[in-house]
C-alpha positions as CSV (number, residue, x, y, z in Angstrom):
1,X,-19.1,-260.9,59.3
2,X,-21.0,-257.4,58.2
3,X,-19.4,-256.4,61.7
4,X,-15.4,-257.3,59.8
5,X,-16.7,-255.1,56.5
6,X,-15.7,-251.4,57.5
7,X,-12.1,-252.3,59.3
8,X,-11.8,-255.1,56.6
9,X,-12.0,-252.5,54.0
10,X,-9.8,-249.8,56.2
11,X,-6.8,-252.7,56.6
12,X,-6.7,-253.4,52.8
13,X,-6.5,-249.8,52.0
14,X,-3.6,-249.1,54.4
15,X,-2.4,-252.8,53.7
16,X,-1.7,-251.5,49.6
17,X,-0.9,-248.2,50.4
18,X,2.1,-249.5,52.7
19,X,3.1,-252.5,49.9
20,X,3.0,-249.5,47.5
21,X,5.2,-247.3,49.3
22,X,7.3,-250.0,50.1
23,X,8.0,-250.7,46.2
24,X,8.7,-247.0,45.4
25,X,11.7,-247.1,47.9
26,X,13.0,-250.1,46.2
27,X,12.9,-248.4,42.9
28,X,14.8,-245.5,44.5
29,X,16.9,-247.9,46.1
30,X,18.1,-249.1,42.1
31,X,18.0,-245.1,41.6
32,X,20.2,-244.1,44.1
33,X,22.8,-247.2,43.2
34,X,22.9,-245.6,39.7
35,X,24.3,-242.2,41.1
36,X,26.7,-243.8,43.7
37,X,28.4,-246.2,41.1
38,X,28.6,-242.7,38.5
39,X,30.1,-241.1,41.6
40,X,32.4,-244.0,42.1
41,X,33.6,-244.2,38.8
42,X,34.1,-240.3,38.6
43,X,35.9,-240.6,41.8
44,X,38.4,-242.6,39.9
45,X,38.8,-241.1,36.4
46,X,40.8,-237.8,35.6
47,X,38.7,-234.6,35.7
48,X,36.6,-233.6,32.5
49,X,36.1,-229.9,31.1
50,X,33.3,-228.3,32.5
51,X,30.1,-229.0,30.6
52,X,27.5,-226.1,30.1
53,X,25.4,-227.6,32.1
54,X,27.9,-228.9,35.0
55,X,26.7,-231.9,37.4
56,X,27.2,-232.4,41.1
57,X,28.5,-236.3,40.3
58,X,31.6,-235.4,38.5
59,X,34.9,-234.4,38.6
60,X,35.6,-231.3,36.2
61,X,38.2,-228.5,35.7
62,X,38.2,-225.0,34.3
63,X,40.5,-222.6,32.9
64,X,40.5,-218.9,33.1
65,X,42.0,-216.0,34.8
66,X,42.0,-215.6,38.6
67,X,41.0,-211.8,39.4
68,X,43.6,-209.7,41.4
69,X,42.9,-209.2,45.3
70,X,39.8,-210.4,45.5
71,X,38.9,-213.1,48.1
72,X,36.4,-214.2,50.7
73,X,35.4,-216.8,53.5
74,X,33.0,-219.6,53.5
75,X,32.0,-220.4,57.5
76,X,33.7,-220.5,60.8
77,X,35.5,-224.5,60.7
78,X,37.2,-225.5,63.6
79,X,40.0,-228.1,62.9
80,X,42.0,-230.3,64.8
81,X,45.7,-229.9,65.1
82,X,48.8,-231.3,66.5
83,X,49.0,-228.2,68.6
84,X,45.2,-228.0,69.5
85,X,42.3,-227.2,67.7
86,X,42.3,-223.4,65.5
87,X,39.7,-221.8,63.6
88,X,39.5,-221.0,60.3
89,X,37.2,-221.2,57.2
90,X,36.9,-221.8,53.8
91,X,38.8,-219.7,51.4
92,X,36.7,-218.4,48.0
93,X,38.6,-217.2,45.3
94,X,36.7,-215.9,41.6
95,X,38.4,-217.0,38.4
96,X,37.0,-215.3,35.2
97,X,36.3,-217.6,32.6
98,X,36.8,-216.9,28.6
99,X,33.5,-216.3,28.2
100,X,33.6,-213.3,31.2
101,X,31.5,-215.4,33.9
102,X,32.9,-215.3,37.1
103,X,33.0,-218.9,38.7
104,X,33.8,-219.1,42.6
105,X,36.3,-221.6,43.7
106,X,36.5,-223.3,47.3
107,X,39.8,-223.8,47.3
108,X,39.4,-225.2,51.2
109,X,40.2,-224.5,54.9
110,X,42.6,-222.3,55.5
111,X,43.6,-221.2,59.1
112,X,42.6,-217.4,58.6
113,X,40.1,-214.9,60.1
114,X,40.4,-212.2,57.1
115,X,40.6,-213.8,53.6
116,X,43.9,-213.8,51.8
117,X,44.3,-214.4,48.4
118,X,46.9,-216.9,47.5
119,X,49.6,-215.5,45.5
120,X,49.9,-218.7,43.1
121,X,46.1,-220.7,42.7
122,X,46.0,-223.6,40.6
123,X,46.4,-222.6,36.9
124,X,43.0,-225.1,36.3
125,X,41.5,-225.6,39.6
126,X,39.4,-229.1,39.4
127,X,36.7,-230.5,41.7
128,X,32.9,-230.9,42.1
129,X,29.8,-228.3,41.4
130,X,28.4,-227.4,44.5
131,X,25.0,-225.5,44.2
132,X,23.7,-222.4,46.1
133,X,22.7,-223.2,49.7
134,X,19.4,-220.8,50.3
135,X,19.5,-218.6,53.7
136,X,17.3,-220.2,56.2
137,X,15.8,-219.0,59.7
138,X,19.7,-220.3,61.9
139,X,22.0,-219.0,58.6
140,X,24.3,-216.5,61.0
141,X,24.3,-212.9,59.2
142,X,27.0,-212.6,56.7
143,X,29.9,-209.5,57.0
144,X,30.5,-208.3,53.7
145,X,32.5,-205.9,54.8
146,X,34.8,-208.4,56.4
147,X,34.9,-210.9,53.2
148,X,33.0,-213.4,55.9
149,X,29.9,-215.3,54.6
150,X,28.1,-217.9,56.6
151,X,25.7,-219.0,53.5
152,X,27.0,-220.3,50.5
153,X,25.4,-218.0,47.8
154,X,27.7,-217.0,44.8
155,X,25.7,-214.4,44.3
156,X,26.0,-212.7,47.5
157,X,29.6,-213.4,48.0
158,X,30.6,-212.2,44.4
159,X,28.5,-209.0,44.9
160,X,30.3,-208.5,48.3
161,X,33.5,-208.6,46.3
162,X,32.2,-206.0,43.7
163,X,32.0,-208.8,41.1
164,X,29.1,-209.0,38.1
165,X,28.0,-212.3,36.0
166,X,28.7,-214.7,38.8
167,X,27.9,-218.2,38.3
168,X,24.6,-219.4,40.5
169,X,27.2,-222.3,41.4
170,X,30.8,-223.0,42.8
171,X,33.3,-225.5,42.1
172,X,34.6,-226.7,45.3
173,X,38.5,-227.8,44.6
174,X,39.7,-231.2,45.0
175,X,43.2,-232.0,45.7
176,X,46.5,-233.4,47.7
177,X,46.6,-232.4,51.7
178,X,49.3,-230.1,52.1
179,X,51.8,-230.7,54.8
180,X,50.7,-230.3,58.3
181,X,51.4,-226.5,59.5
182,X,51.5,-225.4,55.8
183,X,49.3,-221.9,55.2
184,X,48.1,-223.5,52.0
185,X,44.2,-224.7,51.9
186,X,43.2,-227.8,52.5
187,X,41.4,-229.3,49.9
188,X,38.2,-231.8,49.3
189,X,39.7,-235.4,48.8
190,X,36.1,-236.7,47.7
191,X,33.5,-235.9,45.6
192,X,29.7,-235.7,48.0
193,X,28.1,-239.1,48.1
194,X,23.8,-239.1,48.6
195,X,23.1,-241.5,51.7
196,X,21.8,-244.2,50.6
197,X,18.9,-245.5,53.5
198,X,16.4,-247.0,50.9
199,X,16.4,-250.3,51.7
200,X,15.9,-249.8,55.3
201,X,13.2,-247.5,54.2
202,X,11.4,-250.3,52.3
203,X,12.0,-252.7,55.1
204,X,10.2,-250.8,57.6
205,X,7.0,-249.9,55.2
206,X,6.7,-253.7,54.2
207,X,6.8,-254.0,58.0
208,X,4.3,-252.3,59.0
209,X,2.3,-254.2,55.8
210,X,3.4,-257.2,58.1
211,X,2.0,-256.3,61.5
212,X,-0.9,-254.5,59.7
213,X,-2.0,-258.2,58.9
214,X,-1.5,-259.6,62.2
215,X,-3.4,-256.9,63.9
216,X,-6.6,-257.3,61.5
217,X,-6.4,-261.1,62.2
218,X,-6.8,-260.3,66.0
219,X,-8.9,-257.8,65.9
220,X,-11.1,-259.9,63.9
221,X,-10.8,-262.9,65.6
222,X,-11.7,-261.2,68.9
223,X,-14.9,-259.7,67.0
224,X,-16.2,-263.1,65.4
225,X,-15.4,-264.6,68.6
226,X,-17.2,-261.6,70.7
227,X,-21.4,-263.1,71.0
């Protein structure tokens, strides 16, 4: 038996730790349900005035003044059309708020390879928060002089169009398709949903808890049978 003590003891260690992290992805599991039924239900209601302190999970709209000539675009998106796929990205405009902070607006893909403002934006653009996606080691360099970003940091792209007291966030529009062929951008239709693999994630860690056991109960069979 003394030869079952030091494996025994290594087994049960592992043996809790996997039950344990097994448990914790349940609770996120109930976590993540909580967010995906807000988004759900905010996916359904009419948008709400932008809080102070705006969420990701919720539709909002805001009011201000859009600034004059000022435009720039988000990526290189290739879209498929009736006529073959064309390039284009996604087309940032500022709007001033009342209290002078500028707040970038996705107002979606347009078929363009210099930014064009649109002569008539929405008077209250509405749509999700997006936050500011940090440059990483594959971000392709960004062309201010071009009004072409390939990171989406509202603080580079309003300082590229020789804007102060951005927002450290964008609202990224929500609205109807426009016609096939039109010029107009093409909206989000859906606010971001988190994926949601927790039970699967629980699964396999309660799994391995499973063969975990089996294994001990050979190897210690083969050692109490071993002379």
């Amino acid at each position: 038996m003394r030869r079952l003590i030091a494996p025994g003891l290594t087994a049960l260690a592992a043996f809790c730790l996997f039950i344990a992290l097994g448990v914790w992805q349940l609770h996120r599991l109930k976590w993540k349900e909580g967010i995906i039924a807000q988004i759900r239900a905010a996916q359904i209601a009419p948008p709400v005035p932008m809080p102070q302190t705006p969420s990701p999970f919720e539709k909002v709209f805001v009011s201000g003044a859009w600034v004059p000539g000022k435009a720039a675009l988000y990526g290189q998106i290739v879209h498929d059309t009736p006529n073959g796929p064309v390039s284009g990205g996604e087309l940032i405009m500022p709007l001033r708020r009342a209290d002078g902070q500028v707040l970038l607006v996705d107002l979606g893909w347009v078929q363009q390879s210099a930014p064009t403002p649109l002569a008539n934006p929405p008077a209250q653009p509405s749509g999700y928060i997006h936050a500011t996606i940090d440059r990483n080691f594959f971000s392709a360099p960004d062309d201010p002089a071009k009004g072409h970003y390939y990171t989406l940091d509202p603080a580079v792209m309003g300082k590229g169009m020789g804007l102060e007291n951005v927002a450290p966030y964008m609202l990224i529009a929500m609205g109807p398709k426009p016609p096939p062929g039109s010029p107009l951008p093409q909206p989000a239709q859906d606010l971001p949903t988190p994926p949601n693999n927790h039970y699967g994630y629980a699964l396999t860690w309660f799994g391995f808890a499973g063969i975990l056991v089996f294994e001990f109960i050979f190897i210690a069979r083969k050692r109490l049978l071993k002379p």
